[in-house]
DSSP file (Angstrom, degrees, kcal/mol; ACC not computed):
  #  RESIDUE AA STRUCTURE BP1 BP2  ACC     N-H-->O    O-->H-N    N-H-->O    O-->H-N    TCO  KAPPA ALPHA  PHI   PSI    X-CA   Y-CA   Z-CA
    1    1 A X              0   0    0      0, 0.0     2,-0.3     0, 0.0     5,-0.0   0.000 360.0 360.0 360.0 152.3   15.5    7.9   -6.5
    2    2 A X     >  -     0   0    0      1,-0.1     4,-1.1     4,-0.0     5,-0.1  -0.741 360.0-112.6-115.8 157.2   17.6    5.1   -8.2
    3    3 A X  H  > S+     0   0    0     -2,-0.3     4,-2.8     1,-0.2    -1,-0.1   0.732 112.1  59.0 -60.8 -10.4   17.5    4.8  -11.9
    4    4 A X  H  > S+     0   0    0      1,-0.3     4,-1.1     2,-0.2     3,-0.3   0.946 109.6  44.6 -79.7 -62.2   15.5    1.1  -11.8
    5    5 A X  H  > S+     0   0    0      1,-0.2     4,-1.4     2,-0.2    -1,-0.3   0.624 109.8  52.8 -71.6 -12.1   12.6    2.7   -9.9
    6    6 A X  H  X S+     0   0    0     -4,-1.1     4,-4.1     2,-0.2     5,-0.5   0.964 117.3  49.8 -61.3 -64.1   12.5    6.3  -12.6
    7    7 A X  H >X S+     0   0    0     -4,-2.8     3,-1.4    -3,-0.3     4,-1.3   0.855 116.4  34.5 -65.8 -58.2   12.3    3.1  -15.1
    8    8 A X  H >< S+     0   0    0     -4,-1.1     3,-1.5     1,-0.3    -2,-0.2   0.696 118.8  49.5 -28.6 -79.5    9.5    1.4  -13.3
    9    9 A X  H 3< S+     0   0    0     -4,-1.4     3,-0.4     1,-0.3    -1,-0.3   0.606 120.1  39.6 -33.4 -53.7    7.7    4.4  -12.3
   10   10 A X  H << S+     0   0    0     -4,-4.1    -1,-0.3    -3,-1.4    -2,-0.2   0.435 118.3  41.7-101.1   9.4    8.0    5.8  -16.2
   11   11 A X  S << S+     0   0    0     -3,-1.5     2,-0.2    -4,-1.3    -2,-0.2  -0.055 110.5  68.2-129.8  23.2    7.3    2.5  -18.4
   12   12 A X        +     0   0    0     -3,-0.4    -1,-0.2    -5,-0.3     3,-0.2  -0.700  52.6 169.2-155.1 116.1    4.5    1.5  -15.9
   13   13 A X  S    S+     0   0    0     -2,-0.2    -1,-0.1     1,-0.2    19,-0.1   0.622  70.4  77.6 -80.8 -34.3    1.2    4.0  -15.9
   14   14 A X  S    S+     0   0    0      1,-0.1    16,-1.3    15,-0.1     2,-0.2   0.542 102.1   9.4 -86.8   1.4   -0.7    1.6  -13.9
   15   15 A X  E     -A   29   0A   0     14,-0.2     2,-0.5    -3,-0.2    14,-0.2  -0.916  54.5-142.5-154.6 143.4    0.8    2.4  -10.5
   16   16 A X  E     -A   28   0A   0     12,-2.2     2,-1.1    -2,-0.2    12,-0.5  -0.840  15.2-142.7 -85.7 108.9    3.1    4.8   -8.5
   17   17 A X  E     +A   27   0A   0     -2,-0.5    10,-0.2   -12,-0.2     3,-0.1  -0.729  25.4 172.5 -85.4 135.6    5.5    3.7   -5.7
   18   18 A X        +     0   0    0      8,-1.9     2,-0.3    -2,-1.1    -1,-0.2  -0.153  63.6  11.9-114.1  25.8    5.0    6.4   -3.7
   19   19 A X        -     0   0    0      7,-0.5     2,-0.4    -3,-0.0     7,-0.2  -0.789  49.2-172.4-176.7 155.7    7.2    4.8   -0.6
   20   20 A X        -     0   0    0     -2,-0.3     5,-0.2     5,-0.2     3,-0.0  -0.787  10.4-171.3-145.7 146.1    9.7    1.7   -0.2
   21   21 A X  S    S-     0   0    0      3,-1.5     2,-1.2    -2,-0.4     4,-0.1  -0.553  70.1 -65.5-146.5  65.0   10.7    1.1    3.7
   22   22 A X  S    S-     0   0    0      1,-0.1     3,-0.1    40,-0.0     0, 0.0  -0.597 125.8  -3.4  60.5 -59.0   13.2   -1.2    3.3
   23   23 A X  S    S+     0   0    0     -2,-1.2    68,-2.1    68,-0.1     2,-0.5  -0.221 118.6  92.9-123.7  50.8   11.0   -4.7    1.7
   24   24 A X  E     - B   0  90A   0     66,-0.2    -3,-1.5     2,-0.0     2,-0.5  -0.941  60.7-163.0-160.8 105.5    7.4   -2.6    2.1
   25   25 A X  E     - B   0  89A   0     64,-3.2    64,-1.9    -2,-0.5     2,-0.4  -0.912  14.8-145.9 -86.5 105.4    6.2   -0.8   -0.5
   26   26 A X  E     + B   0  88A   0     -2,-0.5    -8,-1.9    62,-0.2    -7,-0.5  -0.547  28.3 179.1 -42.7 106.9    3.4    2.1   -0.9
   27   27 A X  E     -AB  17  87A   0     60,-2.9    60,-2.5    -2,-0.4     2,-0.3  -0.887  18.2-169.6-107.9 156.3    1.5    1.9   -4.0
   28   28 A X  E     -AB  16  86A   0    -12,-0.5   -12,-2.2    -2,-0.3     2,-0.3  -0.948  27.6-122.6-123.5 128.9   -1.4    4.0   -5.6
   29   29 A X  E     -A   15   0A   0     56,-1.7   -14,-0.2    -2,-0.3   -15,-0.1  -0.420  23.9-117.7 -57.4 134.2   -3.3    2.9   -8.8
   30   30 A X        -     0   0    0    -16,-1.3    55,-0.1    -2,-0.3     3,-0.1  -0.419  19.7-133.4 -70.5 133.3   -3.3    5.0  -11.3
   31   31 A X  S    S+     0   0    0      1,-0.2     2,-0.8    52,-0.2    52,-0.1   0.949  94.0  53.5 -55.3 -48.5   -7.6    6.2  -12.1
   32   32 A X        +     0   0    0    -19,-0.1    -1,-0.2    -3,-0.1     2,-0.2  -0.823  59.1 146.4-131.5 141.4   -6.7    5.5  -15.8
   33   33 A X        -     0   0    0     -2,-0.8     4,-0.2    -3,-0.1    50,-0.0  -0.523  50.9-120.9 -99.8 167.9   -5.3    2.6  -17.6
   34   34 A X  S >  S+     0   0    0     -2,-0.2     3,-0.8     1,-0.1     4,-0.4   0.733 115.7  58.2 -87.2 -33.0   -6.0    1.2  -21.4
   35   35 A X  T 3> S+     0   0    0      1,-0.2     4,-0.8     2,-0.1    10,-0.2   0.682  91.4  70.8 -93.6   8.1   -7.0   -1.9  -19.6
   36   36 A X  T 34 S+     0   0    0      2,-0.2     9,-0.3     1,-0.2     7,-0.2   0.887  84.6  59.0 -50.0 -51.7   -9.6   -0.4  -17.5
   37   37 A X  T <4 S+     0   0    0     -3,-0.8    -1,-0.2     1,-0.3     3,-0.2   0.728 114.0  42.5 -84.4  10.6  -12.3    0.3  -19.8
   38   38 A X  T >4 S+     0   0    0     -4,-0.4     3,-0.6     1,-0.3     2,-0.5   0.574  92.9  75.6 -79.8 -23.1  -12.4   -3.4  -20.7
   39   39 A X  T 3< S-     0   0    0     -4,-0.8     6,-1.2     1,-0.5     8,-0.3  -0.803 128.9 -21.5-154.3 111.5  -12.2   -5.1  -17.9
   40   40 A X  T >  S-     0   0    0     -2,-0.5     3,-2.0     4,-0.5    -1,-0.5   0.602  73.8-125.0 -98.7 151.5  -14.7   -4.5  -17.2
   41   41 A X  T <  S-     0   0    0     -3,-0.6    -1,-0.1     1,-0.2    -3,-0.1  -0.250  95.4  -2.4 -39.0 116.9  -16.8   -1.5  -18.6
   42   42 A X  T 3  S+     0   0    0     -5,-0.1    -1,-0.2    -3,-0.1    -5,-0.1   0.460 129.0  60.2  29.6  30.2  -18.0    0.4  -15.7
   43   43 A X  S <  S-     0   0    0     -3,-2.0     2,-0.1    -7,-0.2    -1,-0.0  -0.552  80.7-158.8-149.3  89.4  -16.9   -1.4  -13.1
   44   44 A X        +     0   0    0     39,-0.1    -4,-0.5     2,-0.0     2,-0.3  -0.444  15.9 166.5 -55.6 135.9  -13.0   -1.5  -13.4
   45   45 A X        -     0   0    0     -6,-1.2     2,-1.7    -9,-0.3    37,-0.2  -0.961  37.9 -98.6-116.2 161.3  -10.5   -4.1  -11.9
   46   46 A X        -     0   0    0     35,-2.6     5,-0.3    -2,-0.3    -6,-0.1  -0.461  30.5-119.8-132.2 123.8   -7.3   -4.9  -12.2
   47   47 A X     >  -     0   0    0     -2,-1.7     4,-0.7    -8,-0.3    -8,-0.0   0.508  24.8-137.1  -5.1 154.4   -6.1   -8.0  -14.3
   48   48 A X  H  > S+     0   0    0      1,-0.2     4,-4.7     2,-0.2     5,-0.3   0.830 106.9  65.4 -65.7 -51.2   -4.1  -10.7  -12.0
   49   49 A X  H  > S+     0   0    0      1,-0.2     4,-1.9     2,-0.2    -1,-0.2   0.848 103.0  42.2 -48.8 -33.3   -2.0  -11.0  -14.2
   50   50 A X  H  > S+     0   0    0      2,-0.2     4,-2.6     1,-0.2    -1,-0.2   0.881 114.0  51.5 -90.2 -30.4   -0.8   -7.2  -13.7
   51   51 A X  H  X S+     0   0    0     -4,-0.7     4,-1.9    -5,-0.3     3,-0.3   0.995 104.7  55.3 -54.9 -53.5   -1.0   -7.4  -10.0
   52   52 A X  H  X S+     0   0    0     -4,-4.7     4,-1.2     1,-0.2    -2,-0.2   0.885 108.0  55.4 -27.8 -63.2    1.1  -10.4  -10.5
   53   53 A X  H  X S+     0   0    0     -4,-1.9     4,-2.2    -5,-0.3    -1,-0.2   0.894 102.2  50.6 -28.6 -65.6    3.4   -7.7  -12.5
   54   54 A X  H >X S+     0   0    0     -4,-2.6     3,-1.7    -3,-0.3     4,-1.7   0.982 103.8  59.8 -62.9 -60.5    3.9   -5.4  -10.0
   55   55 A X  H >X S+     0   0    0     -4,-1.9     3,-0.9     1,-0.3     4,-0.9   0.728 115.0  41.1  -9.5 -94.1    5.0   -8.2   -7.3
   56   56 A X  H 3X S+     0   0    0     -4,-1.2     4,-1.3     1,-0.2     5,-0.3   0.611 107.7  57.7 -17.9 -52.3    7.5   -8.8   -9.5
   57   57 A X  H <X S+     0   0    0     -4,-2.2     4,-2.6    -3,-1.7     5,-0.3   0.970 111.8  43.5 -74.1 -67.1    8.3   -5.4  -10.4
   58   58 A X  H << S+     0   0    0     -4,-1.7     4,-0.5    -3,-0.9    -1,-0.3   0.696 109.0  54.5 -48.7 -37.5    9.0   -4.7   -6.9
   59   59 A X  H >X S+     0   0    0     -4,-0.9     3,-8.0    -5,-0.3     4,-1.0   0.964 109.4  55.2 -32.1 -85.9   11.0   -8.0   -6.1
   60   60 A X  H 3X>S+     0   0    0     -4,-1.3     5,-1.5     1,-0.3     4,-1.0   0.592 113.8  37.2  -2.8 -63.6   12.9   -6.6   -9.1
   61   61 A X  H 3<5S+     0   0    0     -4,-2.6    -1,-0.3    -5,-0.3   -56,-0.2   0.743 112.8  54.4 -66.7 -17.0   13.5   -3.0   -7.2
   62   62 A X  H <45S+     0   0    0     -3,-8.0    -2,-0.2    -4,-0.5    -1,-0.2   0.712 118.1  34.6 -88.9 -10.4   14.1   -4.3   -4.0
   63   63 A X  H  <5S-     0   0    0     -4,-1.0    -3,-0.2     2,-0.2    -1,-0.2   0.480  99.7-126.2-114.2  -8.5   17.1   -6.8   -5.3
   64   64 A X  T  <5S+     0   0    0     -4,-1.0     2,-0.2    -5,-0.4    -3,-0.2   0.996  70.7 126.8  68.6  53.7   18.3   -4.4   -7.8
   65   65 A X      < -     0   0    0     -5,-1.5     2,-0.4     2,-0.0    -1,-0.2  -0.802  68.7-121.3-167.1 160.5   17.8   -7.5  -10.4
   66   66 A X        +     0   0    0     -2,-0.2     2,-0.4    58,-0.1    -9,-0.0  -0.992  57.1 177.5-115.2  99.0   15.8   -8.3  -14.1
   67   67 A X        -     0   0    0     -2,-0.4     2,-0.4   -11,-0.1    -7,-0.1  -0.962  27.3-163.8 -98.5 159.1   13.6  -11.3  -12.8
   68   68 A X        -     0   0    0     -2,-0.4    56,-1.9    -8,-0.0    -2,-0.0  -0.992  30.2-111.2-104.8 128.9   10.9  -13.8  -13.7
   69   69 A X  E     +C  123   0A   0     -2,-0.4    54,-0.2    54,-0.2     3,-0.1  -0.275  32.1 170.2 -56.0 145.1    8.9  -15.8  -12.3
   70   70 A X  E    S+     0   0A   0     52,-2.1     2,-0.4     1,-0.3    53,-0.1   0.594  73.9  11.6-107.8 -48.2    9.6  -19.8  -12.7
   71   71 A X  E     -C  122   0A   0     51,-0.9    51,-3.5     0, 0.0     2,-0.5  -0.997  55.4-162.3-133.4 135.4    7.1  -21.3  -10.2
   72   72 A X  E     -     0   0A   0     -2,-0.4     3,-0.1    49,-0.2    49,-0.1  -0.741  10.6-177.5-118.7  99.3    4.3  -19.9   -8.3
   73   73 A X  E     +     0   0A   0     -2,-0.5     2,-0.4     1,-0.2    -1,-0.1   0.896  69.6   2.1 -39.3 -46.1    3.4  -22.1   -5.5
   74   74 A X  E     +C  120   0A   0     46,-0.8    46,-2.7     2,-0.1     2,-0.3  -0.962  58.1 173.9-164.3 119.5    0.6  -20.5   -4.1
   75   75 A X  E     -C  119   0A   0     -2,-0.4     2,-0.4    44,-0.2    44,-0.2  -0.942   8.4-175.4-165.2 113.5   -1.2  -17.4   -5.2
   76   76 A X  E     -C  118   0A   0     42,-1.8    42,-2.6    -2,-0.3     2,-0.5  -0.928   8.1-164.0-129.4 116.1   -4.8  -16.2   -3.3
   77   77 A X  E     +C  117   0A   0     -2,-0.4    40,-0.2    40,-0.2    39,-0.1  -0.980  19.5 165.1-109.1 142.5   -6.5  -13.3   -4.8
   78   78 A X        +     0   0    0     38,-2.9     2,-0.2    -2,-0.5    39,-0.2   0.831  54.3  28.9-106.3 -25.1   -8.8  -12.4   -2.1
   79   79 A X  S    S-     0   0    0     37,-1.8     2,-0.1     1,-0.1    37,-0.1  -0.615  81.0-104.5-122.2-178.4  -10.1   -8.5   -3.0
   80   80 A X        -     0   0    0     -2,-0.2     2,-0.3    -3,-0.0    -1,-0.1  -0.425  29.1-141.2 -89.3-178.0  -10.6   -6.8   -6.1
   81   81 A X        -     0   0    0     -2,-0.1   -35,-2.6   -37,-0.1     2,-0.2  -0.859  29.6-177.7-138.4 117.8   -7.7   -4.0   -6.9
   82   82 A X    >   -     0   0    0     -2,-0.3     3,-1.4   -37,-0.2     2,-0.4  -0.587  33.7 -83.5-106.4-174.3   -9.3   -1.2   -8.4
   83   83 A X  T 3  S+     0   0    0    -39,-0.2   -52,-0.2     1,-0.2   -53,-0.1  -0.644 114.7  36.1 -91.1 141.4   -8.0    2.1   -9.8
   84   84 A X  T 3  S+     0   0    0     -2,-0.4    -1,-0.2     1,-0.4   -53,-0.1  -0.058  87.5 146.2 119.5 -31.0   -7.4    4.9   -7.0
   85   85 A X    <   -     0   0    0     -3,-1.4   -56,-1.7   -57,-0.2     2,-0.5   0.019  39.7-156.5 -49.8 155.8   -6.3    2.1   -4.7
   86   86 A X  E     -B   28   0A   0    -58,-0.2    23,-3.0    -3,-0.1     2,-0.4  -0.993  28.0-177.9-132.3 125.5   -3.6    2.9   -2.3
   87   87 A X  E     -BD  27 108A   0    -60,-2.5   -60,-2.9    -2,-0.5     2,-0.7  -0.823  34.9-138.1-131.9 162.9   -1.6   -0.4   -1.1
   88   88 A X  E     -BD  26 107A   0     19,-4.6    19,-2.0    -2,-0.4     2,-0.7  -0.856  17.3-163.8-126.4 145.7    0.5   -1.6    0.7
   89   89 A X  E     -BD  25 106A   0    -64,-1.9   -64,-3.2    -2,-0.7     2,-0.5  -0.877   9.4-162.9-123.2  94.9    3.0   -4.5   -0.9
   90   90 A X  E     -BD  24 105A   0     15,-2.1    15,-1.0    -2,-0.7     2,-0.3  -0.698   5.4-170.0 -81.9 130.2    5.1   -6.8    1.7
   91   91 A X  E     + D   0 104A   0    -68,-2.1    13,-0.2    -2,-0.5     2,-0.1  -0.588  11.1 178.0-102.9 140.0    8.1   -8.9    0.5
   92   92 A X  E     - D   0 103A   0     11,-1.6    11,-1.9    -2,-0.3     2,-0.1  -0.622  25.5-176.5-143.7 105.2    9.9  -11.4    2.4
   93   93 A X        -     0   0    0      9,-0.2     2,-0.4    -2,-0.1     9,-0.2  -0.231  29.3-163.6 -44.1 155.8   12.6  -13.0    0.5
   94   94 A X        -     0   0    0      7,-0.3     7,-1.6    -2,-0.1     2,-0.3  -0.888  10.3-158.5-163.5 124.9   15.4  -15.5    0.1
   95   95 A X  E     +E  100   0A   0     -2,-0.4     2,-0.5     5,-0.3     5,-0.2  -0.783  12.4 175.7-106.9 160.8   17.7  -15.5   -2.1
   96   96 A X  E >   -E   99   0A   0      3,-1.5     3,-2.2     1,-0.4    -2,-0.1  -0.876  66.3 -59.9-178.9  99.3   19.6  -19.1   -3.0
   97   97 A X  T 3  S-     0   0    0     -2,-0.5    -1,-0.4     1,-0.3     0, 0.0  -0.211 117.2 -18.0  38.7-121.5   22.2  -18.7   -5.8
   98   98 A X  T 3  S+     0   0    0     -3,-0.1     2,-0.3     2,-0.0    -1,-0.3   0.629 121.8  81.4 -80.9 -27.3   20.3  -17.6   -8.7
   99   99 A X  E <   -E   96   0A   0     -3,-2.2    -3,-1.5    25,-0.1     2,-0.8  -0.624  61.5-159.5-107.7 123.4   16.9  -18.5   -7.8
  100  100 A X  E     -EF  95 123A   0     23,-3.2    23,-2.1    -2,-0.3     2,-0.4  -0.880  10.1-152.6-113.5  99.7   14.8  -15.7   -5.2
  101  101 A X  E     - F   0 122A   0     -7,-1.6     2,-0.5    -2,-0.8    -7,-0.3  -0.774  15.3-154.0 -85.1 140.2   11.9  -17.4   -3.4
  102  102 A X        -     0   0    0     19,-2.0     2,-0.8    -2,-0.4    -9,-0.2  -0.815  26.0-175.1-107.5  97.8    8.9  -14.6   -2.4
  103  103 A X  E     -D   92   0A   0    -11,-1.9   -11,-1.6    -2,-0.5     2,-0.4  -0.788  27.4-179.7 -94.4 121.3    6.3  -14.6    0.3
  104  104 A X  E     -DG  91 119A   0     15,-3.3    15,-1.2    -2,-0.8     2,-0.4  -0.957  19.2-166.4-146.1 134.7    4.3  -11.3   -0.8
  105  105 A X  E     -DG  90 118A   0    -15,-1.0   -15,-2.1    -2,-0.4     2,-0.4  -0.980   8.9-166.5-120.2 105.8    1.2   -9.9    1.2
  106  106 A X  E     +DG  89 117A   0     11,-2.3    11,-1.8    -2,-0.4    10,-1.5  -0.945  25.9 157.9 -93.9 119.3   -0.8   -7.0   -1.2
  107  107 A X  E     -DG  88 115A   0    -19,-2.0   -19,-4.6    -2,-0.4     8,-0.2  -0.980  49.1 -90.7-147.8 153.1   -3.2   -5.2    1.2
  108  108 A X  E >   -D   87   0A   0      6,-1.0     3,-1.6    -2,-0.3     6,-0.2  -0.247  47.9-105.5 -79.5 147.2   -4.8   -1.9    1.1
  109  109 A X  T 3  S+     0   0    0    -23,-3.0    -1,-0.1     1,-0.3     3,-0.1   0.476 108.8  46.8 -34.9 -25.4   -2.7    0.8    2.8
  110  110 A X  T 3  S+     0   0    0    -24,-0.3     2,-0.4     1,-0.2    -1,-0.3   0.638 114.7  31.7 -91.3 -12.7   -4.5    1.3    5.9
  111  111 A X    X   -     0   0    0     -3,-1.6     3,-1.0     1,-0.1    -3,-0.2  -0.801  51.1-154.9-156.5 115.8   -5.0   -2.0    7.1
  112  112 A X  T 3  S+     0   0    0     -2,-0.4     3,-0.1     1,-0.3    -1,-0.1   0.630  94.6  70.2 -78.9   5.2   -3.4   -5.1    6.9
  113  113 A X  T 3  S+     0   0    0      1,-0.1     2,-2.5    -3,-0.1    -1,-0.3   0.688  74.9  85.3 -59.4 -40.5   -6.3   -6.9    7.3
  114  114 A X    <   -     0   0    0     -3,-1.0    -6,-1.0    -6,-0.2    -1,-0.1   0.110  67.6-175.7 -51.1  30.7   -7.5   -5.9    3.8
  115  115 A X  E     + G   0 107A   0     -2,-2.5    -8,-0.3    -8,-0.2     3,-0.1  -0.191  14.2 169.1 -58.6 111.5   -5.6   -8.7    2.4
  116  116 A X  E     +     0   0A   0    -10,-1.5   -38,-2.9     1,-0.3   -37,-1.8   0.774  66.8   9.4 -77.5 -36.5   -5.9   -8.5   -1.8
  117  117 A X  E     -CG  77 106A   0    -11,-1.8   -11,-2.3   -40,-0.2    -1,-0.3  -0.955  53.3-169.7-142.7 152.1   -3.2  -11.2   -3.1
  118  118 A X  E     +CG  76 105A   0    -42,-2.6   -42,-1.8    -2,-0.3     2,-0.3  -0.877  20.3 176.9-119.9 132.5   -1.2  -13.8   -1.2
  119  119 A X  E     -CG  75 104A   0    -15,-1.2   -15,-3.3    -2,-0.3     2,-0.4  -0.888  15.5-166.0-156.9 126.7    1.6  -15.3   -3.7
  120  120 A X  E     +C   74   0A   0    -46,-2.7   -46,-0.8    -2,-0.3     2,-0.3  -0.790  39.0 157.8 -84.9 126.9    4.5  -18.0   -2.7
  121  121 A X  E     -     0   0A   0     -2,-0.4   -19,-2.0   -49,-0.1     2,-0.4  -0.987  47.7-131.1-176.0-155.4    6.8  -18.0   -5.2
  122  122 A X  E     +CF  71 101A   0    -51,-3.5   -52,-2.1    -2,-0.3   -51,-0.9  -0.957  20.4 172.0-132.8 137.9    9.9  -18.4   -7.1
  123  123 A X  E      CF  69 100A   0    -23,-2.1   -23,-3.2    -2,-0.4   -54,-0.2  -0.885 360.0 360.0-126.0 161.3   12.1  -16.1   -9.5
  124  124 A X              0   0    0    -56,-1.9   -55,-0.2    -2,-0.3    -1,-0.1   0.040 360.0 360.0-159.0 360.0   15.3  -16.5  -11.0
């Protein structure tokens, strides 16, 4: 395992990659988070903003790179993400000098029809 994904994988509780296949990732959500029992209280989801995270986080593994997002064109959440989920997270990339634009498809593991986020965007 290469040292960026030990750091992902041990400074982020809220998911495991449990696979990478060249730009396709396996994830499972982790059952507990602190941001669970708030949002919301007995019915969990999880924040966009963290889904959002993970994109990133996985650009971030797949390029061997510290990015940020700068723009997001286009960003559809279409499901919930709850904890326990097992997904699966496709990247298509382009990189152009500094600047990485990201077509990324979150859908649950068995079926890519299970579409949860759609996100266009750009990192540098």
């Amino acid at each position: 395992m290469c040292l960026m994904m030990n750091k992902i994988m041990n400074n982020n509780k809220l998911y495991d990659v449990l696979a990478q296949d060249g730009s396709s990732f396996l994830l499972k959500m982790k059952d507990e988070h602190v941001v669970y029992p708030g949002h919301f209280p007995g019915q969990p989801i999880t924040p966009g903003v963290l889904t959002m995270q993970m994109v990133r986080d996985c650009v971030n593994l797949l390029l061997d790179k510290q990015l940020h997002y700068t723009t997001v064109k286009n960003c559809r959440f279409v499901a919930m993400v709850r904890p326990g989920d097992k997904l699966r997270l496709n990247l298509q990339t382009e990189v152009t000098g500094d600047s990485v634009v990201v077509k990324a498809v979150l859908a649950g593991a068995d079926s890519e029809e299970d579409i949860r986020l759609q996100v266009d965007a750009e990192l540098q």
